[in-house]
C-alpha positions as CSV (number, residue, x, y, z in Angstrom):
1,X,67.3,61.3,-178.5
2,X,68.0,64.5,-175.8
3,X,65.7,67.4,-175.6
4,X,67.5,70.5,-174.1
5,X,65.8,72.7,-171.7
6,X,66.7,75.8,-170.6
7,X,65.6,76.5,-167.3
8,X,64.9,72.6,-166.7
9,X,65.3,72.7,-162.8
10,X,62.3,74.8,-162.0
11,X,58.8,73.9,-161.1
12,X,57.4,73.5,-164.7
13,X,60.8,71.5,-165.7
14,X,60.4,69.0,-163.2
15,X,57.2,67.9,-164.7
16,X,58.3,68.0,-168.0
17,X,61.7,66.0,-167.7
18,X,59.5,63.4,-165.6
19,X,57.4,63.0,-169.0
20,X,59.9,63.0,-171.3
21,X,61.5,60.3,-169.7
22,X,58.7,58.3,-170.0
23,X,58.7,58.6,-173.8
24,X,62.0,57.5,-173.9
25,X,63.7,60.8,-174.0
26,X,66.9,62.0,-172.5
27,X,66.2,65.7,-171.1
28,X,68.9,67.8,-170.4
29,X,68.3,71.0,-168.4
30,X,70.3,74.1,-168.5
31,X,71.1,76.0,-165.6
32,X,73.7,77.5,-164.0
33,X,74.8,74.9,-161.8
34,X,76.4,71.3,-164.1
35,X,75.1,67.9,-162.0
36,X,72.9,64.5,-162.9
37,X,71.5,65.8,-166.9
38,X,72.4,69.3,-166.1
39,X,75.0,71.6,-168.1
40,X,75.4,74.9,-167.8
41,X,74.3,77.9,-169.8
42,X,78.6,78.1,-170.4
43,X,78.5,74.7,-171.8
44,X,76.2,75.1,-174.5
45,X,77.5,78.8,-175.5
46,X,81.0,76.8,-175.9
47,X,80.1,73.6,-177.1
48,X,76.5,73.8,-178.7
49,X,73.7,71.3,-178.6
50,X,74.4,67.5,-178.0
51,X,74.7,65.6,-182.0
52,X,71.3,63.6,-180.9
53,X,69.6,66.8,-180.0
54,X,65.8,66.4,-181.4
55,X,64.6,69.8,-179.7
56,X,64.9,72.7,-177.5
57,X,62.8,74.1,-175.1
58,X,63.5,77.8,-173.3
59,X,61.7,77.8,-170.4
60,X,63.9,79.9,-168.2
61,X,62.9,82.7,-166.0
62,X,63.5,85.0,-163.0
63,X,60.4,84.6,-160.6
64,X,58.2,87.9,-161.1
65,X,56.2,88.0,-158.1
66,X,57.7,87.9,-154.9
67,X,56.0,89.4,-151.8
68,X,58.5,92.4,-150.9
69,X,60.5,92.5,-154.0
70,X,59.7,95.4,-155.9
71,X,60.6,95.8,-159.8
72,X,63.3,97.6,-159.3
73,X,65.9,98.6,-162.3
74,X,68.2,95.5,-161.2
75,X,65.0,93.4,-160.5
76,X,63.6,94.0,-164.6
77,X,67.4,93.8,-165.6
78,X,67.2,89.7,-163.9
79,X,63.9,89.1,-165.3
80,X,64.8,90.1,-169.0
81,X,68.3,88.6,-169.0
82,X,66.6,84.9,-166.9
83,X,64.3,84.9,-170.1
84,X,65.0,87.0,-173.4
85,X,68.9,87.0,-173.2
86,X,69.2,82.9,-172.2
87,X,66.3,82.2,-175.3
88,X,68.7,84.6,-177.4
89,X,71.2,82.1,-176.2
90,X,69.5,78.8,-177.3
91,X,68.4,80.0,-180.6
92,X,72.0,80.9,-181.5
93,X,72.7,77.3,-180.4
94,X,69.8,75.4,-182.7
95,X,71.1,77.7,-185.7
96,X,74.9,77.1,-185.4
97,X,74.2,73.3,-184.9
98,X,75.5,71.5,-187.6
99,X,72.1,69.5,-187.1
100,X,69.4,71.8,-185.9
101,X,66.7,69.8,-183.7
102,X,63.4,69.5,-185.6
103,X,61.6,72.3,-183.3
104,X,62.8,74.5,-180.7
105,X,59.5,75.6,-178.0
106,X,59.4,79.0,-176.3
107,X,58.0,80.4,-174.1
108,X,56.2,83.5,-172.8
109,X,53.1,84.5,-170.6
110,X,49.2,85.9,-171.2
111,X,50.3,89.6,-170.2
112,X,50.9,89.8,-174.0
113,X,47.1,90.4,-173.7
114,X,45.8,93.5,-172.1
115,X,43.4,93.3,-168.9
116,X,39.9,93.5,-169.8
117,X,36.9,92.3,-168.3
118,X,34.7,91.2,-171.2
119,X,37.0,90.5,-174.7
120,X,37.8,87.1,-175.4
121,X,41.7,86.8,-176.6
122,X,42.7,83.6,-179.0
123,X,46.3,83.5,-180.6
124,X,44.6,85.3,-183.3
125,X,44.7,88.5,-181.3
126,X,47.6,90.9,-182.0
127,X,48.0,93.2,-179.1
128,X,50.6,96.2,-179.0
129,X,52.8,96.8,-175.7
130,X,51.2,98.3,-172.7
131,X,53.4,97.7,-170.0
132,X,56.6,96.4,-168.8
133,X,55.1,92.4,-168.7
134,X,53.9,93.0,-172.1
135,X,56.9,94.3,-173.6
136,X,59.1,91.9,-172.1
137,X,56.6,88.7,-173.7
138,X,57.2,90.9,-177.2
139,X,61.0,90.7,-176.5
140,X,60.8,87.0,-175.5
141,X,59.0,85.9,-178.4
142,X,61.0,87.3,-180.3
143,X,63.9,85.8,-179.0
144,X,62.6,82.7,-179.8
145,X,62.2,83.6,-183.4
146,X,64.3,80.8,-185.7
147,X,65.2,82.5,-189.1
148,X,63.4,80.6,-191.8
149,X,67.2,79.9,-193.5
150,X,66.8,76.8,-190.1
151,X,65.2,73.9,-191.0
152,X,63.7,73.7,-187.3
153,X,60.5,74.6,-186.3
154,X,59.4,77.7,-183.8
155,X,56.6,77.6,-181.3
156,X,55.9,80.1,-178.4
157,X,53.6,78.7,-175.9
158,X,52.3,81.5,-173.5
159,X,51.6,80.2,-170.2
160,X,48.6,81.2,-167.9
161,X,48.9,81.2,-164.2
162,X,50.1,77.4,-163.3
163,X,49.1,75.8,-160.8
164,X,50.5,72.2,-159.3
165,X,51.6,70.2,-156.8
166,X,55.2,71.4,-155.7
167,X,55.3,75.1,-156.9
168,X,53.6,78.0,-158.6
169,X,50.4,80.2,-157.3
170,X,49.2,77.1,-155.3
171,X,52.2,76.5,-152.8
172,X,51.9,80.7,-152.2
173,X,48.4,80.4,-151.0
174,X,48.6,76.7,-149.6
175,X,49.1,77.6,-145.8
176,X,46.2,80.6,-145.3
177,X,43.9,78.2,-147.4
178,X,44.8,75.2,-145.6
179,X,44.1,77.3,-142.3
180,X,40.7,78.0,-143.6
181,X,41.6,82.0,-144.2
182,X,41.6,81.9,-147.9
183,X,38.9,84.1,-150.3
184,X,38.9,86.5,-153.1
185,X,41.8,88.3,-153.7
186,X,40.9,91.9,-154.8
187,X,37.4,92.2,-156.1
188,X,37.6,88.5,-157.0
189,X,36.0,89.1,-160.5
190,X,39.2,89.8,-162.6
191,X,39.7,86.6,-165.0
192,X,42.3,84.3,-164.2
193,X,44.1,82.4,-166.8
194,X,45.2,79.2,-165.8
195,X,46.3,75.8,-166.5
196,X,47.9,72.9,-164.9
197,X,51.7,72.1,-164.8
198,X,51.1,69.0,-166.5
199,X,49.2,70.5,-169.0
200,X,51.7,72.7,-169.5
201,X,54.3,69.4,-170.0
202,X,52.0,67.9,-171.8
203,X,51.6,71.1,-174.5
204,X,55.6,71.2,-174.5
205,X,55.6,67.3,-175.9
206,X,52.4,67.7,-178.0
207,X,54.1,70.7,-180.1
208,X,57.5,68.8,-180.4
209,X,56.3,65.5,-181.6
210,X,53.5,66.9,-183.6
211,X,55.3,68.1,-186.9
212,X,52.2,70.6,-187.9
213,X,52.8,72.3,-184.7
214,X,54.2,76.1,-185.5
215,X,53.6,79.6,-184.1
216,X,51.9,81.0,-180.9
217,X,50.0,78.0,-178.7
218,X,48.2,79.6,-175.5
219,X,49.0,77.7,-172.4
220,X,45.6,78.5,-170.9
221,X,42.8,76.1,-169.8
222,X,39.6,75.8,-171.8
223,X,37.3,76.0,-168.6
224,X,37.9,80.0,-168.3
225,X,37.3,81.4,-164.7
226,X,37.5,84.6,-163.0
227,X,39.4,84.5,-160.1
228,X,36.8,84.0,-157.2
229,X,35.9,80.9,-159.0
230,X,39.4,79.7,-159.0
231,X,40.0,80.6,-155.5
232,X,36.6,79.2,-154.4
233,X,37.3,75.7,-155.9
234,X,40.3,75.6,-154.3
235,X,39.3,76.3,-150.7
236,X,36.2,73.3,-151.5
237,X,39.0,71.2,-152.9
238,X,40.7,71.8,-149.4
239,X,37.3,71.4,-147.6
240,X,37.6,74.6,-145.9
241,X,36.1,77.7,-145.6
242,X,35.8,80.9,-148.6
243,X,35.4,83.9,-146.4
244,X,38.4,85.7,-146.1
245,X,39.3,88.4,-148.9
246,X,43.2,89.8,-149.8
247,X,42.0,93.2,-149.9
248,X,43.6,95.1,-153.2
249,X,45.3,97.7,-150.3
250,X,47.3,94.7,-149.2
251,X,48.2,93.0,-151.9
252,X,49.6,96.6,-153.4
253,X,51.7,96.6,-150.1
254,X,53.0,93.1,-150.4
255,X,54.2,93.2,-153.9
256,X,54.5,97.1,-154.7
257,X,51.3,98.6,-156.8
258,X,52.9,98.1,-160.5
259,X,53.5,94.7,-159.5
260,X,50.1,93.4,-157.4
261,X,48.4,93.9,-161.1
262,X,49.2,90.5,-161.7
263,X,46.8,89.4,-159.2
264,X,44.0,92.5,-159.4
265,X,43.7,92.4,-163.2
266,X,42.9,89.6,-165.5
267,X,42.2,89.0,-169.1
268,X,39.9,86.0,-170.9
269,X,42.7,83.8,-172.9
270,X,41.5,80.7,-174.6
271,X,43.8,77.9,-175.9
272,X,41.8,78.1,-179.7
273,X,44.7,77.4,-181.8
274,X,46.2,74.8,-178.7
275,X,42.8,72.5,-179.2
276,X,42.8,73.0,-182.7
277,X,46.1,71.3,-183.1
278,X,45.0,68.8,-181.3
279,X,46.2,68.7,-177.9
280,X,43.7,67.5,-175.5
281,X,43.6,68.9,-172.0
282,X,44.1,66.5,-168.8
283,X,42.7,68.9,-166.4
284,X,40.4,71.4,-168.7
285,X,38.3,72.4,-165.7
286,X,39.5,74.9,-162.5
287,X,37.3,71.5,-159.9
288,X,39.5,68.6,-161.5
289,X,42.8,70.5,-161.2
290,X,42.2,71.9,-157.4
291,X,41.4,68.2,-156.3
292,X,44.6,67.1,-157.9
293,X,46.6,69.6,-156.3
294,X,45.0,69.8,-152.9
């Protein structure tokens, strides 16, 4: 049985392919390179989905926050093509397969929800565009969007800020931490969404093996934090030192100001429907997941 994932290579695919193999699994990534389980994004647009293909996950994505890069016209053309334009690609593939997989997994990000300091989002909330993040996670679910004529599954996870050993937010901040010149970033009291990369693996396999899976799953940890807390736990994980703030001035001139919201604002995402299903969380608290990845 081969699960294909688009955007395999990366950081959160690593994790995942190492877990799928260990349920027996053959996962293919997608890219744009071929090599050991790897086609390329040509391959499957010519030759479809392998005959023992049991699911598809779209994972793909153009990193959004690089220090120095600004979203420029080019730079939002890369990000929407990396995700809604290669998930446009995969769900062509699942309904032209002559045996669609049982489910194929999206996904797509908490700035679907808009920044606030005190509401409490669940799945449940329906929020309308605000911003160029929040359109693109409208366009990207969408994308993902199997017409009901399929007899495969849909689910759209939408990831929080993941942190792990190897990648993500924590390998950015590693060194000035490590050094003992980490603290707040900004105010420090925006929320900050989270959850671990296993947990994101871990979600992926729980909503293709579990048949009642369908629809938005929030990729967030249960133990909600604001992003002092985070940063704090961290540093103690790290036994060093909480002292030194990333002033919002500087983080604006690292990224650009449209794009240093990412780290200045925050919103409250719990994974309601995610529990409810029945998924339970490896690292559900911000202390257990520093320690792992510190």
């Amino acid at each position: 049985m081969s699960i294909i994932v688009g955007g395999g290579t990366g950081f959160i695919g690593r994790y995942f392919a190492k877990l799928g193999k260990s349920k027996g699994y053959n996962v293919i990534s997608v890219s744009r390179k071929a090599g050991a389980n790897c086609i390329t994004w040509s391959d499957v647009s010519r030759n479809g989905l392998p005959e023992d293909c049991v699911a598809v996950v779209s994972m793909s994505g153009e990193p959004i926050l690089q220090p120095f890069k600004r979203w420029t016209a080019d730079m939002k053309a890369k990000v929407i093509e990396s995700r809604v334009d290669k998930t446009q690609l995969l769900n062509r593939a699942v309904c032209e397969a002559s045996k669609p997989p049982k489910v194929f997994v999206g996904f797509s990000g908490v700035a679907y929800y808009k920044p606030d300091d005190f509401k409490e989002y669940t799945e449940d909330d329906i929020v309308t565009p605000y911003d160029f993040l929040s359109e693109l996670t409208k366009n990207w679910e969408a994308a993902a969007k199997i017409p009901s004529t399929v007899p495969t599954r849909s689910v759209v996870l939408r990831t929080g800020v993941v942190v792990g050993r190897g990648g993500g937010v924590v390998e950015n901040i590693r060194l000035p931490f490590s050094l003992g010149l980490g603290g707040p970033i900004g105010s420090g009291n925006q929320w900050f969404p989270w959850i671990h990369v296993e947990d994101v693996a871990g979600i992926v396999m729980h909503a293709i093996e579990t048949d009642t899976v369908t629809g938005v799953l929030n990729g967030t940890a249960p133990g909600a934090v604001k992003s002092s807390e985070f940063t704090k736990a961290f540093a103690s994980a790290l036994c060093r030192p909480h002292l030194f703030p990333l002033p919002a001035f500087v983080a604006r001139g690292v990224f650009g100001t449209e794009e240093a919201d990412v780290l200045l604002d925050g919103q409250k995402v719990l994974p309601k429907r995610t529990q409810e299903s029945g998924y339970k969380f490896k690292f559900p608290d911000v202390e257990s997941a520093c320690r792992e990845v510190s």
